[in-house]
Structure formats: structure tokens, C-alpha cells
BAFI-3210 file (N, C-alpha, C; in Angstrom, 3 decimals, decimal comma, padded with zeros to 6 digits):
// residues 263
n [1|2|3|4|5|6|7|8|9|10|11|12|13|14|15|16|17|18|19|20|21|22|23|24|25|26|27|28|29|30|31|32|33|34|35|36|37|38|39|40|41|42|43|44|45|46|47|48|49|50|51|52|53|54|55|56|57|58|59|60|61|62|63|64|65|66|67|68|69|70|71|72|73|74|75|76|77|78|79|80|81|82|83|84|85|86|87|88|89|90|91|92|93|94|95|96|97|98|99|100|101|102|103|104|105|106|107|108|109|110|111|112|113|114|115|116|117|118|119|120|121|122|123|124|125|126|127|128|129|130|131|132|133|134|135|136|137|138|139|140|141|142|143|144|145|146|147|148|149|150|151|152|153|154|155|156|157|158|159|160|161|162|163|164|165|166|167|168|169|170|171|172|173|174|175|176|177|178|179|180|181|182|183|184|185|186|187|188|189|190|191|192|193|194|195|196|197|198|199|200|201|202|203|204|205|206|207|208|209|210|211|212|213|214|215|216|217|218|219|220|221|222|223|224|225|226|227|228|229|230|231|232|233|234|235|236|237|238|239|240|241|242|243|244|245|246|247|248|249|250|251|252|253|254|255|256|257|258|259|260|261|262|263]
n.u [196,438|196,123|193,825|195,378|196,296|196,048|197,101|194,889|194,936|194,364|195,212|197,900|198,776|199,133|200,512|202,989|203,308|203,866|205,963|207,760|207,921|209,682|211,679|212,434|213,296|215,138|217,209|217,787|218,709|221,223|221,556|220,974|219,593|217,866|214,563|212,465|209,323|209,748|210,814|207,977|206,471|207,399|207,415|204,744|204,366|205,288|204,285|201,725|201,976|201,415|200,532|201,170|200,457|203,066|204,524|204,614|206,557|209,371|209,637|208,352|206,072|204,237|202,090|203,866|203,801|204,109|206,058|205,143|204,991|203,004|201,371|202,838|205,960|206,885|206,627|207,722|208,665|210,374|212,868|215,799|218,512|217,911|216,117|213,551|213,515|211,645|208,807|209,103|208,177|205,560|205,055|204,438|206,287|208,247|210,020|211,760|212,260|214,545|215,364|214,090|213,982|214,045|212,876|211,909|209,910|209,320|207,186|204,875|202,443|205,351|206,608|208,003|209,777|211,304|213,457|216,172|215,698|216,440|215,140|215,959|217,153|215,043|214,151|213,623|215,794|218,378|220,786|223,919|226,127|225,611|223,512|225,028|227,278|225,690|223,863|221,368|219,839|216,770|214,741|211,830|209,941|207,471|204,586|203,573|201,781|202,621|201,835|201,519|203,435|205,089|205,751|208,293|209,081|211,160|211,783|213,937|214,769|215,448|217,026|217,877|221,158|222,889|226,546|227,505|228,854|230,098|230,316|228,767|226,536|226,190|225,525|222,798|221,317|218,534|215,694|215,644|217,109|219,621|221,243|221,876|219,374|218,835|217,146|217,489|216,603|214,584|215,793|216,599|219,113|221,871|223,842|225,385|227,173|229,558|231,249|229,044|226,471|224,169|221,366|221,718|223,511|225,752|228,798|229,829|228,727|227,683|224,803|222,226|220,325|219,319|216,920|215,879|217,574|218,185|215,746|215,473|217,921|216,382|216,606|214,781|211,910|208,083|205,360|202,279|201,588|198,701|197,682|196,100|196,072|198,719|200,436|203,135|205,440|207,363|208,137|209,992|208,874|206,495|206,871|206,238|207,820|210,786|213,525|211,958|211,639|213,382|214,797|218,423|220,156|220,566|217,886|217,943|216,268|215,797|215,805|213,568|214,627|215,521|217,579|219,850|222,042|225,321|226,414]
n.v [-091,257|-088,308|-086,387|-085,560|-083,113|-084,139|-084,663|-084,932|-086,855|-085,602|-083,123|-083,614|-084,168|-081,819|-080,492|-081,544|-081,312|-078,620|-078,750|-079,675|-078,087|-076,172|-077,366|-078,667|-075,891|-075,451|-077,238|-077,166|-074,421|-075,163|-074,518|-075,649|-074,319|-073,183|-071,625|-069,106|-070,861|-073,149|-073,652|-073,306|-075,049|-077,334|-077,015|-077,363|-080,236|-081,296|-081,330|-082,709|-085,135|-088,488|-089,990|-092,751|-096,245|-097,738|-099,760|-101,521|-101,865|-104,172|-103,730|-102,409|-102,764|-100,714|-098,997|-097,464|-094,258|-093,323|-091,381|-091,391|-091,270|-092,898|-093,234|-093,088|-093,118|-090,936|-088,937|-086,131|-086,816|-089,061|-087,858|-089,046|-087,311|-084,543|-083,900|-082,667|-081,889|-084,099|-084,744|-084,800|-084,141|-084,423|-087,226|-090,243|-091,847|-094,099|-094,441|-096,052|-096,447|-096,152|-095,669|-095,627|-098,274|-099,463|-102,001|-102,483|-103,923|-103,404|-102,511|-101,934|-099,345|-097,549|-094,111|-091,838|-089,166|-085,995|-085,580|-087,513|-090,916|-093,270|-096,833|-098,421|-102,398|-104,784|-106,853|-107,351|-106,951|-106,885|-105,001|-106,731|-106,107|-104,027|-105,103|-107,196|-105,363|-104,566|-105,941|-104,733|-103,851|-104,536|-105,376|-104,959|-106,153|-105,165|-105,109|-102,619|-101,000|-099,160|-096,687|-098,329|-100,407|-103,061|-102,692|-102,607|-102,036|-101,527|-101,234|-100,369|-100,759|-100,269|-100,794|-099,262|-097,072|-097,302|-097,688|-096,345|-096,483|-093,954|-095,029|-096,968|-095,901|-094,662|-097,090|-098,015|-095,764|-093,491|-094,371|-094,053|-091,778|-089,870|-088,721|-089,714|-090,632|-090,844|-091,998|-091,529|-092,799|-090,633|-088,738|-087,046|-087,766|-087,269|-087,267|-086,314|-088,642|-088,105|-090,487|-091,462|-090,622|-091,512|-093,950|-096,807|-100,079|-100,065|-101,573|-104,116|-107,262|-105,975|-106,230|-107,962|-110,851|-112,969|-113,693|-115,904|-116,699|-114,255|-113,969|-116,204|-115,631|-114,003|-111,232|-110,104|-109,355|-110,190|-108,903|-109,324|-109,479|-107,243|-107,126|-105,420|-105,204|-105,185|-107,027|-108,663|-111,071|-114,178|-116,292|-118,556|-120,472|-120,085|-117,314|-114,758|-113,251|-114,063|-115,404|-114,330|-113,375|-111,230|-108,256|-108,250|-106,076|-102,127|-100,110|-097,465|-095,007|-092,842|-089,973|-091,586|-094,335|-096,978|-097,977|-100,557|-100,790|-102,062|-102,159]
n.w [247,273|245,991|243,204|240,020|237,956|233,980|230,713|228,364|225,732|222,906|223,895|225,015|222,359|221,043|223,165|221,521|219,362|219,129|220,444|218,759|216,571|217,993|218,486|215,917|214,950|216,533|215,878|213,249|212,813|214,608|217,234|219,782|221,932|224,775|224,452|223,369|222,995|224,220|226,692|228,549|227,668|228,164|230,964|230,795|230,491|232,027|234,054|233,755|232,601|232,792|236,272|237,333|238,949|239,613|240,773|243,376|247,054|248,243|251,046|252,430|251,695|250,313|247,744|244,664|243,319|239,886|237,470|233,882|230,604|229,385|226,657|224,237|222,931|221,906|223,972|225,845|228,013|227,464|226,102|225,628|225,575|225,972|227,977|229,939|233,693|235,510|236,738|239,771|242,198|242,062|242,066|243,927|246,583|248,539|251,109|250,692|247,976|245,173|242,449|238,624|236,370|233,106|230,560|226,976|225,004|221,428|219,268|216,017|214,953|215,355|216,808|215,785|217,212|217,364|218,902|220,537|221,283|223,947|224,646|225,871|226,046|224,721|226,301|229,670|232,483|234,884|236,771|237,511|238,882|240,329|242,195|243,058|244,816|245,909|248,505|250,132|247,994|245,924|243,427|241,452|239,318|236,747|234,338|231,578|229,360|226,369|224,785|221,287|222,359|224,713|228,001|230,583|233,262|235,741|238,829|241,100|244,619|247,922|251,419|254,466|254,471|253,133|252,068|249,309|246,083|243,729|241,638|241,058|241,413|239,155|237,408|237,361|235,325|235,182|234,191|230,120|230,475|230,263|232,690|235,674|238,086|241,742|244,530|248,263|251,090|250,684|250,243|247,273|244,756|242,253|238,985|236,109|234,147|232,916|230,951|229,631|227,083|227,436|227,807|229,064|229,021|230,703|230,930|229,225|230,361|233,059|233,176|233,341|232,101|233,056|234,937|236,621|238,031|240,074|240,959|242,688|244,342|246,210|245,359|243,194|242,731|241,538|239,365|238,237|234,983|234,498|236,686|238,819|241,494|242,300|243,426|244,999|243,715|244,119|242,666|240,742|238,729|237,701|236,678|234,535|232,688|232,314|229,973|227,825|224,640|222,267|221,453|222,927|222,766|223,425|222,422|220,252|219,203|216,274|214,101|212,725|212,616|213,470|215,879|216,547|219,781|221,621|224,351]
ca.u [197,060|195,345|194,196|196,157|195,539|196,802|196,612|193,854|195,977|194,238|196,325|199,330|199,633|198,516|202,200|204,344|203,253|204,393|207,547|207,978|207,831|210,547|213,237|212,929|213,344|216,426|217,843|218,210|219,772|222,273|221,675|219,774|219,350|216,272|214,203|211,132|208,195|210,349|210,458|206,565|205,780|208,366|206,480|203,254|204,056|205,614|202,709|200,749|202,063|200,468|201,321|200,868|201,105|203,864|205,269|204,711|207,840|209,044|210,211|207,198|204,310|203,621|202,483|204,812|203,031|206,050|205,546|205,549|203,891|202,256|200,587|204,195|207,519|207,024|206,432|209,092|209,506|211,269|213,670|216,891|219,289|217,455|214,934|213,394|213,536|211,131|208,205|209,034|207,812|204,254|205,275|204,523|207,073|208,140|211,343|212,910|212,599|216,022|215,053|213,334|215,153|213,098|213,103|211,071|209,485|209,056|206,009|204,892|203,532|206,726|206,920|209,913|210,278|212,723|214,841|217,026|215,153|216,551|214,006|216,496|216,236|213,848|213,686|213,553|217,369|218,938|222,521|224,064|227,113|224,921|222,726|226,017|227,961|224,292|222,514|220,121|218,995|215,618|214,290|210,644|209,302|205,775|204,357|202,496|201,726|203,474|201,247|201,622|204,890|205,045|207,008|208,872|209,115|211,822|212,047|215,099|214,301|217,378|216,251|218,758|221,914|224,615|227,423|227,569|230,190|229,830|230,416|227,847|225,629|226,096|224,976|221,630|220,623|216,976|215,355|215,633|217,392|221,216|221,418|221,912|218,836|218,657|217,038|218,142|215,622|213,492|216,159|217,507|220,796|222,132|225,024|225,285|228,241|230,133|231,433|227,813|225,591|222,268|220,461|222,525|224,040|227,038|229,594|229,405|228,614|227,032|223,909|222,007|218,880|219,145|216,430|215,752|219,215|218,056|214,368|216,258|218,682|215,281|216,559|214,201|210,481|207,675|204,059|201,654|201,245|197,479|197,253|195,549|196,450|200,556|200,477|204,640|206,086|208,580|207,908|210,549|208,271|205,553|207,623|206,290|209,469|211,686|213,219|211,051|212,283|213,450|216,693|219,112|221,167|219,564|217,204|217,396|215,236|216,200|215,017|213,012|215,309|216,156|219,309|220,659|223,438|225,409|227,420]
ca.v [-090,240|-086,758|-086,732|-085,021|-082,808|-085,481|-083,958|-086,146|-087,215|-084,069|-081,571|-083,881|-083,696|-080,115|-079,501|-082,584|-080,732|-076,666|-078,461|-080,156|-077,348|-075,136|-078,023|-078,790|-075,505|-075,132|-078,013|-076,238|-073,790|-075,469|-073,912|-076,185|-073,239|-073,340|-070,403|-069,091|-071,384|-074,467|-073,997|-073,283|-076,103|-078,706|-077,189|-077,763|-081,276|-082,120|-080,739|-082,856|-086,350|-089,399|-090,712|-094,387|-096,954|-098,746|-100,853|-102,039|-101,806|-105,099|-103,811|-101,855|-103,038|-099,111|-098,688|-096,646|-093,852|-092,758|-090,706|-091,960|-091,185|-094,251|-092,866|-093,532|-092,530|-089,423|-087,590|-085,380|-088,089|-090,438|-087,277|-088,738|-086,572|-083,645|-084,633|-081,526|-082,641|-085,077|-084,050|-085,856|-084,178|-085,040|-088,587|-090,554|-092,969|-094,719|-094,094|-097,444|-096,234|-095,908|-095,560|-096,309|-098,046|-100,308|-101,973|-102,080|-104,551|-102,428|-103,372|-101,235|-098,569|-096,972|-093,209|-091,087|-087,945|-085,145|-085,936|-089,139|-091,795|-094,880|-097,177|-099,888|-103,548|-105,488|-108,475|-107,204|-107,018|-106,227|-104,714|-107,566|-106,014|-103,036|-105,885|-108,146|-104,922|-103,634|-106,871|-104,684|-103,621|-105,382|-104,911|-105,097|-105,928|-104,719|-104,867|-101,781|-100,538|-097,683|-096,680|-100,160|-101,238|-103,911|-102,092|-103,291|-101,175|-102,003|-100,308|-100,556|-099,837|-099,941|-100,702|-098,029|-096,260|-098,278|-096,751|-097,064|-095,535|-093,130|-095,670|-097,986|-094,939|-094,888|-098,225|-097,594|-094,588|-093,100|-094,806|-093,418|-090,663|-089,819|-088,678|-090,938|-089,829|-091,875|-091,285|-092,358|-092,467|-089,792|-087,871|-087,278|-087,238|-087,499|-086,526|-087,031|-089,529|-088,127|-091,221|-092,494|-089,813|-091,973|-094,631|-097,791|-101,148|-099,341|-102,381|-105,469|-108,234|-105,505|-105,964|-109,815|-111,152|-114,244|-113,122|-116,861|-116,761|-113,240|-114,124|-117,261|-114,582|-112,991|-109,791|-110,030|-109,984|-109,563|-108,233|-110,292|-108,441|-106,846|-107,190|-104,298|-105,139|-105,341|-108,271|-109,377|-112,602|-114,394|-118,029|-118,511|-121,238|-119,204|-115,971|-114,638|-112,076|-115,471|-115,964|-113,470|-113,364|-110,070|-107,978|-107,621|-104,461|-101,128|-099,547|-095,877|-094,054|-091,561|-089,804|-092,560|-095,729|-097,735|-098,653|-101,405|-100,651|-102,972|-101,092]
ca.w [246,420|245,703|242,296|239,725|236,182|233,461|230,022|227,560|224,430|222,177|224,582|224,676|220,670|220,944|223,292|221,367|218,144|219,476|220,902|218,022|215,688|218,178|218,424|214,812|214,502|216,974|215,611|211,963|213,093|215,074|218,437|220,877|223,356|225,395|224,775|222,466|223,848|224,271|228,348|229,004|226,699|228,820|232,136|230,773|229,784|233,109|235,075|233,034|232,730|234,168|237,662|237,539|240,274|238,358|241,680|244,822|247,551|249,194|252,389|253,355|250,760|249,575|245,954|244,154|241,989|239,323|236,020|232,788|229,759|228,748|225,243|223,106|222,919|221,713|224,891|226,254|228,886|226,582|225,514|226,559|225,870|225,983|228,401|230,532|234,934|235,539|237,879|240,805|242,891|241,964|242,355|245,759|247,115|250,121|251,502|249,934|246,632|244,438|241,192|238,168|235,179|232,293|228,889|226,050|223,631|220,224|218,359|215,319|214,394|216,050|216,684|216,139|217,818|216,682|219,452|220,188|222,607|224,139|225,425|226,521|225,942|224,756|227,829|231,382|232,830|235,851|237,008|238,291|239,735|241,304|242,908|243,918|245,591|247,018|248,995|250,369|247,272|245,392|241,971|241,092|237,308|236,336|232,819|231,185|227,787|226,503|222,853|220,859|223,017|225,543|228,350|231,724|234,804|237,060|240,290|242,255|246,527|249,088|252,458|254,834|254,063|252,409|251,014|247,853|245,087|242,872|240,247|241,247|241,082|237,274|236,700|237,404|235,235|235,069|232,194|229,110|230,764|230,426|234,015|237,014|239,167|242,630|245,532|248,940|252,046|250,331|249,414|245,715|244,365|240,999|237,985|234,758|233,736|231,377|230,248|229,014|227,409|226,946|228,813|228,446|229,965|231,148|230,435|229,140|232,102|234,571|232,893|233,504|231,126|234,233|235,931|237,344|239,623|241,316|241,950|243,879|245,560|247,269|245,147|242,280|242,612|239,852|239,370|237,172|234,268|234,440|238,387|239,379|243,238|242,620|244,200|244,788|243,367|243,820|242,065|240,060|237,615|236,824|236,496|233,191|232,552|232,298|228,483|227,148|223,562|221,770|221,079|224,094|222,579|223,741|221,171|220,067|217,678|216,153|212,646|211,743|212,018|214,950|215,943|217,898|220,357|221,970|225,376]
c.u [195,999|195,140|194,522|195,948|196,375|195,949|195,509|195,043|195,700|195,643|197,590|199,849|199,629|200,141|203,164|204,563|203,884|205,879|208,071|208,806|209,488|211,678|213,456|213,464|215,095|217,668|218,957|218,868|220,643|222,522|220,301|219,454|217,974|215,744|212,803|209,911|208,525|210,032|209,009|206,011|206,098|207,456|204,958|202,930|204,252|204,311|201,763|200,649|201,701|201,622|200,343|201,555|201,459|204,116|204,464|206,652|207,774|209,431|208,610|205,869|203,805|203,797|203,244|204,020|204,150|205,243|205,878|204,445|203,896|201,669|201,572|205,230|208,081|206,965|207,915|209,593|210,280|212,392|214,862|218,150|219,171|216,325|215,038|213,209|212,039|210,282|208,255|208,380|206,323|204,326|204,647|205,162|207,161|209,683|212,668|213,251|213,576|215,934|214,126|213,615|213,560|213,510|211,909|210,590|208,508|207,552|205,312|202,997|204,440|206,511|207,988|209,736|211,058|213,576|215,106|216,007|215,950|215,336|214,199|216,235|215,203|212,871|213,929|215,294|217,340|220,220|223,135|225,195|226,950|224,203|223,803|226,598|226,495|223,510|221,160|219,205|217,933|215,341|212,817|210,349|207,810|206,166|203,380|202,539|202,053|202,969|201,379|203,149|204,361|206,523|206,899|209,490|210,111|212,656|212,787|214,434|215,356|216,596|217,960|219,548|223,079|224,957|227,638|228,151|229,399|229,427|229,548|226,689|225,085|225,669|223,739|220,657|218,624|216,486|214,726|215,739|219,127|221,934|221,050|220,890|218,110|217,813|217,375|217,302|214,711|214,023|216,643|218,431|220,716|223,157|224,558|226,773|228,417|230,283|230,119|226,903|224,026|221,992|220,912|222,664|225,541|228,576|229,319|229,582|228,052|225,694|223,727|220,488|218,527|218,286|215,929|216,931|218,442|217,095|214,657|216,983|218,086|215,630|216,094|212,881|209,457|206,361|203,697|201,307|199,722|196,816|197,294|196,071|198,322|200,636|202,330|204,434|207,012|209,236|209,179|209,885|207,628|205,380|207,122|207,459|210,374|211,977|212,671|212,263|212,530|215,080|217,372|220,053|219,909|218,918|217,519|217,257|215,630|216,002|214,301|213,690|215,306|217,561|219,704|221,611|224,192|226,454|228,109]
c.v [-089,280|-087,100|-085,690|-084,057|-083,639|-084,970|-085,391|-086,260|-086,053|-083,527|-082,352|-083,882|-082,637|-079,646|-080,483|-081,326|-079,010|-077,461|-078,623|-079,319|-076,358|-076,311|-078,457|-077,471|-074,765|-075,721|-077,346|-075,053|-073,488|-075,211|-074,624|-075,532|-073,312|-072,335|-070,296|-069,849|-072,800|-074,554|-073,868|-074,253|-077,410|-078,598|-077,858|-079,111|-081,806|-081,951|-081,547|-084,385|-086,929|-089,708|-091,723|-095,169|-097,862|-099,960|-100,903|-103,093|-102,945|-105,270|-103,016|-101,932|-101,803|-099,181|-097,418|-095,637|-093,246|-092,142|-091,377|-091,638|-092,461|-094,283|-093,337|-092,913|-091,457|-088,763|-087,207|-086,210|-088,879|-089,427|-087,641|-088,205|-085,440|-083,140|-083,142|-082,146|-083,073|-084,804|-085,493|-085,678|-084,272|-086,686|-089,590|-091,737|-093,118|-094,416|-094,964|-097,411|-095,567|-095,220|-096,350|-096,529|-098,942|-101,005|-102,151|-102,961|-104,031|-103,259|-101,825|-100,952|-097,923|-095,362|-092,478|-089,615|-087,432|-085,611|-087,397|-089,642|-093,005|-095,763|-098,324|-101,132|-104,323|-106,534|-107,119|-107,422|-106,754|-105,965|-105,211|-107,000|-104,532|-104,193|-107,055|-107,110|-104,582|-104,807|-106,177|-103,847|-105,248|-104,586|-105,859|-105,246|-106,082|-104,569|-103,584|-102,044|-099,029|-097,759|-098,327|-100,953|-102,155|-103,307|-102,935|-102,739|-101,595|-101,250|-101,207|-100,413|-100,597|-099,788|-100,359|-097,284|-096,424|-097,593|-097,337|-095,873|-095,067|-094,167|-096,447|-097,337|-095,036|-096,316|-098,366|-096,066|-094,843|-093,756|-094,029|-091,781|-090,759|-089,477|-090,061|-089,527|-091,125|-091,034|-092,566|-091,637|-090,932|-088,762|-087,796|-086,610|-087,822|-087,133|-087,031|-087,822|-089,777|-089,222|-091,951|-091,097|-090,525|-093,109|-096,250|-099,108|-100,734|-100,185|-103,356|-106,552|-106,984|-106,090|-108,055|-109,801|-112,560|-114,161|-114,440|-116,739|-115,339|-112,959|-115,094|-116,775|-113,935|-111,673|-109,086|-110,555|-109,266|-109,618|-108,863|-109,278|-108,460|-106,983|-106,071|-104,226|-105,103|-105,973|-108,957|-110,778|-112,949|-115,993|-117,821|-119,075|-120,397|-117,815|-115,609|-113,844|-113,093|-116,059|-115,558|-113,494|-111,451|-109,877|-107,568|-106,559|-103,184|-100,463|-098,283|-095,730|-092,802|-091,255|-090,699|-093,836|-095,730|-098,022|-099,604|-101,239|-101,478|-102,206|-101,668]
c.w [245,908|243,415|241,545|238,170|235,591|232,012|228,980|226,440|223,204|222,794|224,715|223,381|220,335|221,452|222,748|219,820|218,108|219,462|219,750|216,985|216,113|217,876|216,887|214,273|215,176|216,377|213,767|211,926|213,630|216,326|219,238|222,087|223,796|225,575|223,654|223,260|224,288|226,113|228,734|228,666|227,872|229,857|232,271|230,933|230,919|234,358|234,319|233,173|233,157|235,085|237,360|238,738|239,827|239,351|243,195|245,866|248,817|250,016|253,330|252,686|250,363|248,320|245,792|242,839|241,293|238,175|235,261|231,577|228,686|227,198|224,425|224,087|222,628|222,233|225,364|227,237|228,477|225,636|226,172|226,652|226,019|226,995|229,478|232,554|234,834|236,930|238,951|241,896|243,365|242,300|244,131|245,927|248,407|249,663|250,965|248,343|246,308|243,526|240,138|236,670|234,454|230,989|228,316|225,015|222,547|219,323|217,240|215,717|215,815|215,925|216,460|216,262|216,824|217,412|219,640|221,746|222,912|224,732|225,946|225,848|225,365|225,494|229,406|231,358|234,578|236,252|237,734|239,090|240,809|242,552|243,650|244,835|246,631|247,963|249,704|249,477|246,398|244,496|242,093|239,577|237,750|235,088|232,674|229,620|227,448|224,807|222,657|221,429|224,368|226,541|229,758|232,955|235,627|238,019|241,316|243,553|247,048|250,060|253,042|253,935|253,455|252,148|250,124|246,953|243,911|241,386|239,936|240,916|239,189|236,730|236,212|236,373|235,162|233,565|231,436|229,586|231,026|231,359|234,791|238,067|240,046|243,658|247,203|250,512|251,916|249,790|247,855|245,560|242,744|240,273|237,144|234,584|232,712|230,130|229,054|228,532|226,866|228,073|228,240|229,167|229,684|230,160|230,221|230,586|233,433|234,121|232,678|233,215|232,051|235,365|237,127|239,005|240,377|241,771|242,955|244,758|246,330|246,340|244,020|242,673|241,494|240,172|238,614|236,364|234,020|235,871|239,006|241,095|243,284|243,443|244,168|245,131|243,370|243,581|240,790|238,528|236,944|236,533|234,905|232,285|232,238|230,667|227,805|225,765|223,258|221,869|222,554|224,380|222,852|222,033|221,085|218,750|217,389|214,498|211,689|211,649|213,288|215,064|217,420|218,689|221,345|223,178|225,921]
res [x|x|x|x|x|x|x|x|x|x|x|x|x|x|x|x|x|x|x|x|x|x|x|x|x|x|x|x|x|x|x|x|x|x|x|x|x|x|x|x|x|x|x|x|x|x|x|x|x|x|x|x|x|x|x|x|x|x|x|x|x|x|x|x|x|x|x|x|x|x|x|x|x|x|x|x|x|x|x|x|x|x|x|x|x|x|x|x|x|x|x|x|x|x|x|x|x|x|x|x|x|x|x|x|x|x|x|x|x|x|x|x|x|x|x|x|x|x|x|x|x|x|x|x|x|x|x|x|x|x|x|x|x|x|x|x|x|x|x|x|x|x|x|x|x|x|x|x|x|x|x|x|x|x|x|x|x|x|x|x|x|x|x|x|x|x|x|x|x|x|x|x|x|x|x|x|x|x|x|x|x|x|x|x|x|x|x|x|x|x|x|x|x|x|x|x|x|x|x|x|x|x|x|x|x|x|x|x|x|x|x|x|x|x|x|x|x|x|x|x|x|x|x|x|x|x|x|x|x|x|x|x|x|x|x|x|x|x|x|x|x|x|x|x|x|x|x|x|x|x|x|x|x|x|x|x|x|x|x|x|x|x|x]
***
């Protein structure tokens, strides 16, 4: 992978602090229109973000480099209802890659943005009735650090062309993004779904904290957290992701409080 500009944390509080200033200032006066320095700011930030090699894909062994801004929760990446497109195309994947959902174990201090974040979860999950209609989909967990959070990476990949329903589509959204954005042998597709506008567990029972049963189904494998080589696992015993304690309602932040949500 080519390497990339990736702003230092100065120049990322330098554009959280401009945006900051316009959406608090859109917000007050009731019109979230995108204009003044709000769009140059979003470009800057997306042109900027790290690419990390969050996964490794277990049909063709290619690391997966994906965006994410790792510093907190405060970057415009973690805006999810407001959230500006998502440089993908800086990204480098392999053709098996789906998507890229996650959760989140909160640990203080906590940031809060102006705008609303979800950050999912607190345990690792997966969408059991995306992964029962899909068999040739696989889910990956990797651990990072996201500011003082303990976060959880999990990259979908789809080996060919299944058909697969619109509805199934929506199970999966982009994490901590209120759009459904997939991609499917290199291409991307996506909507937003109305019905849901944040980053959720769709219905109760799609969503499974059992990650033992679908590392045994072959359609769950896991990264040692701090394994520089992304080395895939698929030991069920010494699975560290397994029972992880924490809250299983999605988190969102928003003016300073948390809130549990239960979908």
C-alpha cells in the first residue's frame, strides 16, 4: 500500500474545532444545510483520515486497509447521522470484502461531539440471520484502540455473487453510519433504510453475542488482539472476544450523556 497524508492529531483538532464551531453554529439556527466552510473542512478530514490494516480476508489471505479514525469519537468519522462519504476510495481491499460493521467498549474520559454518534455495542456481535440466509459470508473480529475505548472491527467478506435481498442488505449497516454501504466483488452499493436512521441491531434476534456457535460454523474467525501479522483464528477455547463483559444495547452520545438503546 502507497503511503498516504494522515493528519497528526494538532491538525485533526485544528478541523474538529472549525467544524465544530460551523455545525454548532448551523445547529442554532435550525438549518443543518451544508455550506460556509462545513464542506472543505469534511474534504479535508476525509483526505486525511488513517488507513489501517484492520483485517485480514479468509478466502484469499489479503490485509484489508479500511479508514477509521482511531484518535476518539469525535472525528467526523463517527458522525452518524450526519456523517460526510467515507473515503473509500483511499482504502485497499480484496474483492471479498462486504463491509465493515463494529462495537465499542466505552472507557472514560468519553468525548462528545456536537453531533449524535453510535458506536454500537459494547461485546463483539454478529447478524445472525444475515450469516444464516448468506453461508458464504464470514466475519472477522480484530481489536484496536479508538482514544481511551477498547474497539472491535468486524469485517464481513462474501466469497462470489449471491443474491441477497434488499432486506438482508439493511442488516449489516456501515458502522456508526446510518447508511447501508456494501460492496460486492469490488463494487459498491448502498441506501439508506428509512426505517432505521442510526447504526443499530436492526431487530431483536438478528443480532447474536454467541460468537462460540459461529466460530464452530467456520463463519466466524478472530485476530489476536495486538498481532501485528493478522494472523486468522479459529479456536474456539482460546477465542479472547468470547463473554467479553459490557452493555449489549447500542450506545449513542449525544450532548454529553450516553444513552443506551435497545432495537
Amino acid at each position: 500500500m502507497q503511503p498516504q497524508p494522515v493528519f497528526t492529531p494538532v491538525e485533526r483538532n485544528s478541523i474538529l474545532k472549525a467544524y465544530s464551531k460551523e455545525y454548532s453554529f448551523r445547529a442554532y439556527s435550525r438549518s443543518m444545510t451544508i455550506h460556509g466552510r462545513m464542506p472543505e473542512l469534511q474534504k479535508q478530514y476525509m483526505e486525511e483520515v488513517p488507513i489501517l490494516p484492520l483485517s485480514r480476508c479468509p478466502f484469499c489471505q489479503t490485509i484489508n486497509f479500511l479508514s477509521i479514525d482511531h484518535y476518539d469519537v469525535d472525528g467526523l468519522w463517527w458522525n452518524t447521522h450526519h456523517a460526510p462519504q467515507r473515503p473509500h476510495e483511499r482504502e485497499t481491499r480484496c474483492l471479498h470484502y462486504y463491509n465493515l460493521s463494529g462495537a465499542m467498549s466505552l472507557s472514560e474520559p468519553i468525548a462528545y461531539p456536537p453531533f449524535q454518534v453510535e458506536t454500537g455495542p459494547e461485546v463483539p456481535f454478529v447478524m445472525a440471520k444475515f450469516l444464516e440466509k448468506v453461508p458464504s459470508i464470514k466475519v472477522v473480529i480484530s481489536q484496536i484502540k479508538v482514544g481511551p475505548h477498547t474497539a472491535y472491527p468486524l469485517v464481513y467478506y462474501l466469497e462470489g455473487r449471491p443474491y441477497i435481498d434488499v432486506a438482508l442488505h439493511n442488516l449489516v449497516p456501515e458502522w456508526a453510519n446510518y447508511k447501508s454501504v456494501f460492496f460486492i466483488n469490488g463494487e459498491q452499493g448502498g441506501f439508506k433504510d428509512d426505517t432505521s436512521l442510526g447504526y443499530t441491531l436492526p431487530r431483536q434476534g438478528d443480532s447474536c453475542f454467541d460468537l462460540a456457535h459461529w466460530i464452530e460454523r467456520g463463519q466466524l474467525l478472530w485476530i489476536e488482539p495486538g498481532d501485528e501479522s493478522l494472523t486468522l483464528r479459529n479456536n474456539v477455547q482460546s477465542c479472547p472476544y468470547i463473554n467479553l463483559p459490557g452493555n449489549r444495547s447500542v450506545a449513542l452520545l449525544n450532548r454529553g450523556e450516553i444513552y443506551w438503546q435497545d432495537r
